[in-house]
LOVOKE-244384 format. One record per residue: residue in three letters; x, z, y of N, C-alpha, C, O in turn. Coordinates in Angstrom, 1 decimal, padded with zeros to 4 digits, m for minus. Layout:
<r code="ALA" n_u="X" n_w="Z" n_v="Y" ca_u="X" ca_w="Z" ca_v="Y" c_u="X" c_w="Z" c_v="Y" o_u="X" o_w="Z" o_v="Y"/>
...
This chain:
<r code="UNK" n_u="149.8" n_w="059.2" n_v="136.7" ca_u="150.9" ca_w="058.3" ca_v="136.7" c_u="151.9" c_w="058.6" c_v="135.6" o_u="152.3" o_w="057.6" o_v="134.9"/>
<r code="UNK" n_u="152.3" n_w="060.1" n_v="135.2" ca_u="152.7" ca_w="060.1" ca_v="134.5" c_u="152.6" c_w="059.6" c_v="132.8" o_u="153.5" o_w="059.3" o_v="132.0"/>
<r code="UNK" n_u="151.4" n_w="059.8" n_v="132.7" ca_u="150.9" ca_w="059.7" ca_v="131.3" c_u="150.9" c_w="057.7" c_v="131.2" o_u="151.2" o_w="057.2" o_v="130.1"/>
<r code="UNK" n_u="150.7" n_w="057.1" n_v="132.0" ca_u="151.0" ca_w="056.0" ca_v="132.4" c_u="152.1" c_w="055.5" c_v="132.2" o_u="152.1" o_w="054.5" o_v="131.5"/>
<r code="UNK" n_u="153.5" n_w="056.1" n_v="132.7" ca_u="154.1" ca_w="055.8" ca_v="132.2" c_u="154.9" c_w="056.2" c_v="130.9" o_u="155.8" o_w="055.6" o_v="130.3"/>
<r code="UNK" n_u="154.4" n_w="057.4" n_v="130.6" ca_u="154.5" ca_w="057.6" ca_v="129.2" c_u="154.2" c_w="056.6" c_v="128.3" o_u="155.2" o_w="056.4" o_v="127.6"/>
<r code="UNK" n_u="153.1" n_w="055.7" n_v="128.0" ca_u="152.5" ca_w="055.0" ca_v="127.2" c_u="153.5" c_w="053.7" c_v="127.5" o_u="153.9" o_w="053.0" o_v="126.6"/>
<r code="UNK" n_u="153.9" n_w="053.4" n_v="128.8" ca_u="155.1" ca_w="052.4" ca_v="128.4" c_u="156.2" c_w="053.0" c_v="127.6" o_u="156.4" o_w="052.6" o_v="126.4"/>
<r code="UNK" n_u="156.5" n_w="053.5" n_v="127.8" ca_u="157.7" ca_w="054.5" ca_v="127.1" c_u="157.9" c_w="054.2" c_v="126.0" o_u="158.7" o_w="053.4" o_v="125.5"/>
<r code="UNK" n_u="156.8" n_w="055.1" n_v="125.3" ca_u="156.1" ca_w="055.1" ca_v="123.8" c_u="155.9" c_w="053.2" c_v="123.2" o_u="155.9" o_w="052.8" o_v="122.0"/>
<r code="UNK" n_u="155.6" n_w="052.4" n_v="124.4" ca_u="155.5" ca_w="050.4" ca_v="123.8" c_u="157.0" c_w="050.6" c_v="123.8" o_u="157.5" o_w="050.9" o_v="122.7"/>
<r code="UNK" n_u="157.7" n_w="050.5" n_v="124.6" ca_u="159.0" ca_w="049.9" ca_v="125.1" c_u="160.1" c_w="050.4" c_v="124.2" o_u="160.7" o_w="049.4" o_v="123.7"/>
<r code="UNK" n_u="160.6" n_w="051.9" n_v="123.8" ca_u="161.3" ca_w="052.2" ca_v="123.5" c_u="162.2" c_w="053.3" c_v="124.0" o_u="162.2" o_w="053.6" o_v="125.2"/>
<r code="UNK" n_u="163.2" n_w="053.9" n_v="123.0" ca_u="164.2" ca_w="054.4" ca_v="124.4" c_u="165.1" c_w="054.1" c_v="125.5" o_u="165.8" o_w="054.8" o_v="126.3"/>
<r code="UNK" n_u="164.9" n_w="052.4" n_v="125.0" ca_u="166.2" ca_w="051.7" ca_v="126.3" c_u="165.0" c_w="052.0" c_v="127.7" o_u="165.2" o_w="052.4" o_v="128.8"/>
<r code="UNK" n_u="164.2" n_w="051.9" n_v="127.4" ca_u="163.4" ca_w="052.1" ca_v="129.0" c_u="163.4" c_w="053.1" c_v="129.8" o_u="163.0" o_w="054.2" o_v="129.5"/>
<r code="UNK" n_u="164.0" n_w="052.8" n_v="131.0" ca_u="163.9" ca_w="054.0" ca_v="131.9" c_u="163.2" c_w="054.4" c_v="132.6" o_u="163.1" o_w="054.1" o_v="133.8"/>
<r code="UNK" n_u="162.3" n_w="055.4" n_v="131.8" ca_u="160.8" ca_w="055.8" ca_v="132.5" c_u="160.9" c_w="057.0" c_v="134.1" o_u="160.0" o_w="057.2" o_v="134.9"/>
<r code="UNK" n_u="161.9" n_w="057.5" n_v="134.1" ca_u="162.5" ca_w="057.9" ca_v="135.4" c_u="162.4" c_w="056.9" c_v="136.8" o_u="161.8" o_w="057.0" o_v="137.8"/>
<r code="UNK" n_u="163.0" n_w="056.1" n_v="136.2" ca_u="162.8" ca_w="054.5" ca_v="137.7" c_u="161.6" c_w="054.3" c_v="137.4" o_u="160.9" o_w="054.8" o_v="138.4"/>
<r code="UNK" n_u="161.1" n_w="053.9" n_v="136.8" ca_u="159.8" ca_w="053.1" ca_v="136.3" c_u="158.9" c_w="054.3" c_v="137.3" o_u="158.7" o_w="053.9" o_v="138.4"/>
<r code="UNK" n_u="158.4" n_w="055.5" n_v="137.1" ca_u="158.0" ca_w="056.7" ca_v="137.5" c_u="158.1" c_w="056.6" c_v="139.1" o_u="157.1" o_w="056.6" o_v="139.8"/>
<r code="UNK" n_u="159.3" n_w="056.4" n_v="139.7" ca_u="159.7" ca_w="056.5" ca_v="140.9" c_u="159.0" c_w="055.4" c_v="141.6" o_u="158.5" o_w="055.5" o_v="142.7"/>
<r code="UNK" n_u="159.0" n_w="054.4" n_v="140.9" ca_u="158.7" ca_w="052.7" ca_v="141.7" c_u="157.3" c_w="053.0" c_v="141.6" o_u="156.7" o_w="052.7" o_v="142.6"/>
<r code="UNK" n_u="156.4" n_w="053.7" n_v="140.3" ca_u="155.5" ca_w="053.7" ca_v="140.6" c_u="155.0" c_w="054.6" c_v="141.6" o_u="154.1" o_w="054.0" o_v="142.3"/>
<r code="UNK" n_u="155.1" n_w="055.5" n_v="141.8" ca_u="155.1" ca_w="056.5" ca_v="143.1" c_u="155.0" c_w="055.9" c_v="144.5" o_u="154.1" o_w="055.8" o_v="145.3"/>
<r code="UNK" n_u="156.5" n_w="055.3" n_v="144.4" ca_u="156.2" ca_w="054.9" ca_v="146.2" c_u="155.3" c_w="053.6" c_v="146.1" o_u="154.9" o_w="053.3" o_v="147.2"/>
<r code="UNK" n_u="154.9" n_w="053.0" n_v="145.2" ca_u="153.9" ca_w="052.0" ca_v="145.1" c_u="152.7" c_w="052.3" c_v="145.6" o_u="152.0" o_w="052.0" o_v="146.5"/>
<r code="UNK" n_u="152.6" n_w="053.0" n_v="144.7" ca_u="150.8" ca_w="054.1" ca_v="145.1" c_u="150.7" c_w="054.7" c_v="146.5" o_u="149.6" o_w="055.0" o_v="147.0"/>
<r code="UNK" n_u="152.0" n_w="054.7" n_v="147.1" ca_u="152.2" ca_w="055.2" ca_v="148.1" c_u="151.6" c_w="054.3" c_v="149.4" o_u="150.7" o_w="054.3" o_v="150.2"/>
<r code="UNK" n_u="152.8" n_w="053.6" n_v="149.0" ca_u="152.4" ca_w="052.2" ca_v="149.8" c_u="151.3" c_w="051.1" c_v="150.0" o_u="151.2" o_w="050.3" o_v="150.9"/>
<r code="UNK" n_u="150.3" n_w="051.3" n_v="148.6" ca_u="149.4" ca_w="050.5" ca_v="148.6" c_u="147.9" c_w="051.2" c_v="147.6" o_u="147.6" o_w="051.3" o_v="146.5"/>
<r code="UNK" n_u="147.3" n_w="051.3" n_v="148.7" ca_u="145.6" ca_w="051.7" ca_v="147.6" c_u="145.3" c_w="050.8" c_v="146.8" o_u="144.6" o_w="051.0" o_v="145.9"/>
<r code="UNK" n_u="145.8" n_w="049.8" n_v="147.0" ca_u="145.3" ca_w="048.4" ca_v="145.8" c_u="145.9" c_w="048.9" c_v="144.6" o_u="145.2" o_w="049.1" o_v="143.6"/>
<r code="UNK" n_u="147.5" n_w="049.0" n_v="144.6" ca_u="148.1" ca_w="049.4" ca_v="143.3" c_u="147.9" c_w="051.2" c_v="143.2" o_u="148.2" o_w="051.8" o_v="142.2"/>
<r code="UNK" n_u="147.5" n_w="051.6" n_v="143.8" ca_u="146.9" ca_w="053.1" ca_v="143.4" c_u="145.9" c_w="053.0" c_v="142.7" o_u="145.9" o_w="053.7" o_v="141.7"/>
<r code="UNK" n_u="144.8" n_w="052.1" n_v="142.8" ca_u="143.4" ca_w="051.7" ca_v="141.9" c_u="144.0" c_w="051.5" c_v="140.5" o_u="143.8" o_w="052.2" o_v="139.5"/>
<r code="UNK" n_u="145.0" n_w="050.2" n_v="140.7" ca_u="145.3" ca_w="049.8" ca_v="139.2" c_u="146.1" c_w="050.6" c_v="138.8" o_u="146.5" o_w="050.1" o_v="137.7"/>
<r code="UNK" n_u="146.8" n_w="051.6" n_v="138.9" ca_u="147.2" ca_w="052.5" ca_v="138.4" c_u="146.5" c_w="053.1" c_v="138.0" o_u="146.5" o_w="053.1" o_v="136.8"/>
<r code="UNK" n_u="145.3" n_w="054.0" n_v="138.7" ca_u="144.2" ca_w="054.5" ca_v="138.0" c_u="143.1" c_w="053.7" c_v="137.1" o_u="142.2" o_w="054.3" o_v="136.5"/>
<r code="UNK" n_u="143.2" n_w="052.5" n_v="137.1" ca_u="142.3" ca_w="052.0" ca_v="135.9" c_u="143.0" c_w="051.8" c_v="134.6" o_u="142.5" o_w="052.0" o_v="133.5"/>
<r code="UNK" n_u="144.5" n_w="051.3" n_v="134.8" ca_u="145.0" ca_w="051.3" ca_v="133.8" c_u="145.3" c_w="052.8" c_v="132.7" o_u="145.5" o_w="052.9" o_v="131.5"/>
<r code="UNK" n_u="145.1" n_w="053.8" n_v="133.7" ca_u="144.9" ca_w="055.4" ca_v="133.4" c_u="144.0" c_w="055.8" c_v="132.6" o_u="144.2" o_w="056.6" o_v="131.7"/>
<r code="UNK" n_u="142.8" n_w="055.3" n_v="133.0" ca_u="141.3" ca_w="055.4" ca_v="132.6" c_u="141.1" c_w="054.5" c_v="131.1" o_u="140.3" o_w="054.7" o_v="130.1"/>
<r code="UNK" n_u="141.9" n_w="053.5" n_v="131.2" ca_u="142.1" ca_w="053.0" ca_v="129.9" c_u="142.6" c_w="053.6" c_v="128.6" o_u="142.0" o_w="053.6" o_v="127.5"/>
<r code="UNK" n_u="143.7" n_w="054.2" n_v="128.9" ca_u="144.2" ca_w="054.8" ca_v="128.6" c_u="143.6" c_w="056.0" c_v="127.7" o_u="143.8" o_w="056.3" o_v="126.6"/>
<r code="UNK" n_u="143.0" n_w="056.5" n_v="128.4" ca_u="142.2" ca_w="058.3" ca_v="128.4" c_u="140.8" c_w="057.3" c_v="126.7" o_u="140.8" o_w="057.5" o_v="125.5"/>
<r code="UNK" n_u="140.1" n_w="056.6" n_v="127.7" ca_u="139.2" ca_w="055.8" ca_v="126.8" c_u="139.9" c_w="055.6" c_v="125.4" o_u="139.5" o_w="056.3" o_v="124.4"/>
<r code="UNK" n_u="140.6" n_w="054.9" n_v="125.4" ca_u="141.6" ca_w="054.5" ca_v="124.3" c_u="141.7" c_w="055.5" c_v="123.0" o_u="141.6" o_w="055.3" o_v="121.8"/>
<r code="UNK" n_u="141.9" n_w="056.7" n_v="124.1" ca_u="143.2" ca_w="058.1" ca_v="123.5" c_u="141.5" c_w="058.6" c_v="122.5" o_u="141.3" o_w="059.0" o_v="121.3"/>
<r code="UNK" n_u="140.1" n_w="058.5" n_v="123.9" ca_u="139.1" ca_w="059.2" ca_v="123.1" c_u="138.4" c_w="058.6" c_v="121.8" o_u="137.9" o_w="059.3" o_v="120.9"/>
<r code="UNK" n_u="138.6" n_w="057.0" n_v="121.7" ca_u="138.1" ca_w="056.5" ca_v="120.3" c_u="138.9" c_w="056.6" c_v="119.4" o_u="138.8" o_w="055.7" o_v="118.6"/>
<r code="UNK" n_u="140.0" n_w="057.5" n_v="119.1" ca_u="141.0" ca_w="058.0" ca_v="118.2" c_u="141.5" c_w="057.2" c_v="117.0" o_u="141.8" o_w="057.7" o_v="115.9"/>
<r code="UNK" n_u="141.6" n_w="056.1" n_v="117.2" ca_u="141.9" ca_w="054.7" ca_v="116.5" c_u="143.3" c_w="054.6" c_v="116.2" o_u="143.9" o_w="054.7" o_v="117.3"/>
<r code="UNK" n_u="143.8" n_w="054.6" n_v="115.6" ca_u="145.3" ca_w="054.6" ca_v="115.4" c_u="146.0" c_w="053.8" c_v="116.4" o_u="145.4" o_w="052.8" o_v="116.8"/>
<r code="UNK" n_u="147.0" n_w="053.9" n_v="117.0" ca_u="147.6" ca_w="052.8" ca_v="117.6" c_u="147.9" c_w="051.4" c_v="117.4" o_u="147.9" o_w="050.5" o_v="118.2"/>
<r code="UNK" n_u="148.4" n_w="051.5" n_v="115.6" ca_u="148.2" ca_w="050.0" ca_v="115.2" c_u="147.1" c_w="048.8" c_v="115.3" o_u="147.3" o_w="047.6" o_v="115.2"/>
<r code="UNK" n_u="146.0" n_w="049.5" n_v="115.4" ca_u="145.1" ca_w="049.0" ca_v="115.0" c_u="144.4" c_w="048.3" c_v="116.5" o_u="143.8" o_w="047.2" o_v="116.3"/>
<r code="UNK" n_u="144.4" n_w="048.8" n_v="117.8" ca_u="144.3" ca_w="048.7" ca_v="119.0" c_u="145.4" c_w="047.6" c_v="119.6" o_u="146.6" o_w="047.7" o_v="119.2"/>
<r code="UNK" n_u="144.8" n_w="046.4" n_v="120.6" ca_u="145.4" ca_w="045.8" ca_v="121.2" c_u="146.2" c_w="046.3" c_v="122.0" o_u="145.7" o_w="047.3" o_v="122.5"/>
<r code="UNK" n_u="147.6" n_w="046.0" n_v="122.3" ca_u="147.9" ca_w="046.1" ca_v="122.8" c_u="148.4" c_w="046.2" c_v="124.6" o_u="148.4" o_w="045.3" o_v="125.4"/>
<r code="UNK" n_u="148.8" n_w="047.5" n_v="125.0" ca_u="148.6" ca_w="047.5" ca_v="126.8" c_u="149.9" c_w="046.5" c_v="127.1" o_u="150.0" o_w="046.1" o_v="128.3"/>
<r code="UNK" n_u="151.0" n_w="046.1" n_v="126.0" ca_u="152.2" ca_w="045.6" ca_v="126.9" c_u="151.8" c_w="044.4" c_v="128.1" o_u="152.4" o_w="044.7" o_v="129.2"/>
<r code="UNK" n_u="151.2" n_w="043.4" n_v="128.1" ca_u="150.6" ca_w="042.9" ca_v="129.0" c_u="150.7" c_w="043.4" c_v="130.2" o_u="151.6" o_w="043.3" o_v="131.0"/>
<r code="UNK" n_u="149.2" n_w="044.5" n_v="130.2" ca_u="149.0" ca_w="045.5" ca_v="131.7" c_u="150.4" c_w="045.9" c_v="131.9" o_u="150.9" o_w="045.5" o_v="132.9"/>
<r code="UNK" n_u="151.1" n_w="046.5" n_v="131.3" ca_u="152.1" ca_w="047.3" ca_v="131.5" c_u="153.2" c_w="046.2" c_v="132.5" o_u="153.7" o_w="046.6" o_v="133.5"/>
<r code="UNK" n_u="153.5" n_w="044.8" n_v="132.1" ca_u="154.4" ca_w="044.0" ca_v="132.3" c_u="153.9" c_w="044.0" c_v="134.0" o_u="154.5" o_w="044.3" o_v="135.0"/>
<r code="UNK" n_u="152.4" n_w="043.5" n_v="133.8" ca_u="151.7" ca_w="043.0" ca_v="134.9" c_u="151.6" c_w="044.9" c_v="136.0" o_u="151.4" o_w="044.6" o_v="137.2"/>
<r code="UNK" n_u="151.6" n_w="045.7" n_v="135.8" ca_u="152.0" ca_w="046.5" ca_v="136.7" c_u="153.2" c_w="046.7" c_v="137.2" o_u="153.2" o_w="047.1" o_v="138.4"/>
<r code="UNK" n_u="154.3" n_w="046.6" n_v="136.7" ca_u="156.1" ca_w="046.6" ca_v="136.9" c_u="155.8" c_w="045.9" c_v="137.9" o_u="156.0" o_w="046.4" o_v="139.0"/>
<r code="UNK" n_u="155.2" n_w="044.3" n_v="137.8" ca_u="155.5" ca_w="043.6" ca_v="138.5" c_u="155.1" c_w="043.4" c_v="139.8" o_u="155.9" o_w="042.9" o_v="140.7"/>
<r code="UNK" n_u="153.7" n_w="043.8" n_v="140.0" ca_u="152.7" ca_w="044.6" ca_v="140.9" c_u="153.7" c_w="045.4" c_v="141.8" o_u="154.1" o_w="044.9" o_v="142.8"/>
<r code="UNK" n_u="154.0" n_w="046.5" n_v="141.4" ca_u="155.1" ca_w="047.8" ca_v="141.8" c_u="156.0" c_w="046.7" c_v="142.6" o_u="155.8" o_w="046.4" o_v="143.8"/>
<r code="UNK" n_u="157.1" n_w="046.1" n_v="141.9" ca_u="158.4" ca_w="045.4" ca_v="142.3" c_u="157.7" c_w="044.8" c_v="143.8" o_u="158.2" o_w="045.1" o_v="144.9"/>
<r code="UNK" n_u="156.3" n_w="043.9" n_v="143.6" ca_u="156.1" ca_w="043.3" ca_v="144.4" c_u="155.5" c_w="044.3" c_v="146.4" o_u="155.7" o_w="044.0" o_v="147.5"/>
<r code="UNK" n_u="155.0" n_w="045.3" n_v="145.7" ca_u="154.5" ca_w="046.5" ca_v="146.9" c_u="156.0" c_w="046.8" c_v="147.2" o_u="156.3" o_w="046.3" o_v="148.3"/>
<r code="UNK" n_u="156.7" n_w="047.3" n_v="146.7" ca_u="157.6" ca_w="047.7" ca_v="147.0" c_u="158.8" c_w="046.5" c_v="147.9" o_u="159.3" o_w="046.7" o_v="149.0"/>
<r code="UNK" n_u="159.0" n_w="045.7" n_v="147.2" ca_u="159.4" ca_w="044.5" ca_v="148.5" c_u="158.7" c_w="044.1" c_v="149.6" o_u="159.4" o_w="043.7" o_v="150.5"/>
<r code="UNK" n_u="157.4" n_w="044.0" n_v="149.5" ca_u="156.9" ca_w="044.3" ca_v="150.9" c_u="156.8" c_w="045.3" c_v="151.5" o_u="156.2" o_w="045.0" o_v="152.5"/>
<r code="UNK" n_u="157.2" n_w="046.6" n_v="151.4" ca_u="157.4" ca_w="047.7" ca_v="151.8" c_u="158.7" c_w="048.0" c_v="152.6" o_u="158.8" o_w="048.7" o_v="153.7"/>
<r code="UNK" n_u="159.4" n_w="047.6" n_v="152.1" ca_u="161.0" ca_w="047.4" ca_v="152.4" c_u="161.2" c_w="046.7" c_v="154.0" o_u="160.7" o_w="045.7" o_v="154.4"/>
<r code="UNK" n_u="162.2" n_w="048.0" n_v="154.9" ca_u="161.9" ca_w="047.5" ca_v="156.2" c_u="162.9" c_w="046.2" c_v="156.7" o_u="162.8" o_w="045.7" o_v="157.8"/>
């Protein structure tokens, strides 16, 4: 999870607060095996990514996945909410 949200970090910038981001994704995974998977594929992406040692420029970009997991999270986590 962490390295996960590191690589937002690293798209986003330093206005991003990878602390919250970290946290939501936590009780997310928590609350849902579904978003535990896509956390870990988006992970495995990642690792893949990291092993064909391609420059970052050169590689499409995860912001997409990344937007599309926040939003995932936001959504477990409001249905989580008692």
């Amino acid at each position: 999870m962490a390295e996960v949200v590191s690589e937002i970090a690293a798209a986003r910038g330093k206005f991003f607060d990878a602390r919250a981001t970290g946290v939501a994704f936590a009780r997310a995974a928590l609350a849902d095996p579904a978003f535990k998977d896509h956390l870990a594929e988006i992970h495995e992406r990642i690792l893949a990514r990291r092993a064909l040692n391609v420059p970052r420029h050169l590689l499409v970009s995860f912001n997409p996945l990344f937007h599309d997991l926040e939003e995932e999270a936001a959504r477990v986590l409001r249905r989580a909410e008692p």
